[in-house]
N, C-alpha and C positions, 0 to 999 in steps of 0.2 A: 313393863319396861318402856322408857320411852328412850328416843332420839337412834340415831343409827352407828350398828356394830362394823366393824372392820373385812370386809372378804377379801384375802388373802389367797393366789390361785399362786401354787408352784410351778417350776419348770414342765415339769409331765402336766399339770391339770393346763398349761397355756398351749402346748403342741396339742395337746385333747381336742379345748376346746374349738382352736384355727379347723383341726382335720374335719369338723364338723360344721361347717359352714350354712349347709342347708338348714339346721336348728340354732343355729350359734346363740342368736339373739334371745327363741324362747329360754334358751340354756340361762342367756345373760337378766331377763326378768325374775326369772324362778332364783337366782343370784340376790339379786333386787330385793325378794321378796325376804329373804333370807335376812336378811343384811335388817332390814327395819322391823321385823316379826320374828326373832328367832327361834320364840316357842313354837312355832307352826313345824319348825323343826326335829327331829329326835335326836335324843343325845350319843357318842359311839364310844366305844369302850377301847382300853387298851392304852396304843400308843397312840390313840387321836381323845382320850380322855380327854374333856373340856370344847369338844367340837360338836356341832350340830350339822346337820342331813337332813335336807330334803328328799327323797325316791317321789319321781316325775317318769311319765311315761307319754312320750310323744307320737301323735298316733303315724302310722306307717315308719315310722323310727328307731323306735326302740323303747326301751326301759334304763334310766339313768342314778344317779345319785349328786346331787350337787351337796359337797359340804363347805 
């Protein structure tokens, strides 16, 4: 696949991301990376069928999911 896909953050994923300020940015690359490579991604099931995730784990941070 080439050229770059759409990242779409809702209401809750925009108050998410602000509250985390101290990663915001890694948050926002791993985004990034998403968006140009979406197979690096896994696919979710359900009511997000058609949506891809990354799980990222920032160290002293936490463990995350960007889709």
């Amino acid at each position: 696949m080439t050229g770059l896909f759409v990242i779409e953050l809702t209401g809750p994923a925009v108050k998410d991301l602000k509250a985390l300020l101290n990663v915001e940015n890694e948050i926002i690359t791993h985004l990034k990376k998403l968006a140009s490579v979406p197979e690096k991604g896994h696919c979710l099931s359900q009511n997000l069928q058609g949506i891809r995730a990354l799980e990222l784990s920032i160290k002293g941070s936490g463990e995350y999911r960007v889709a």
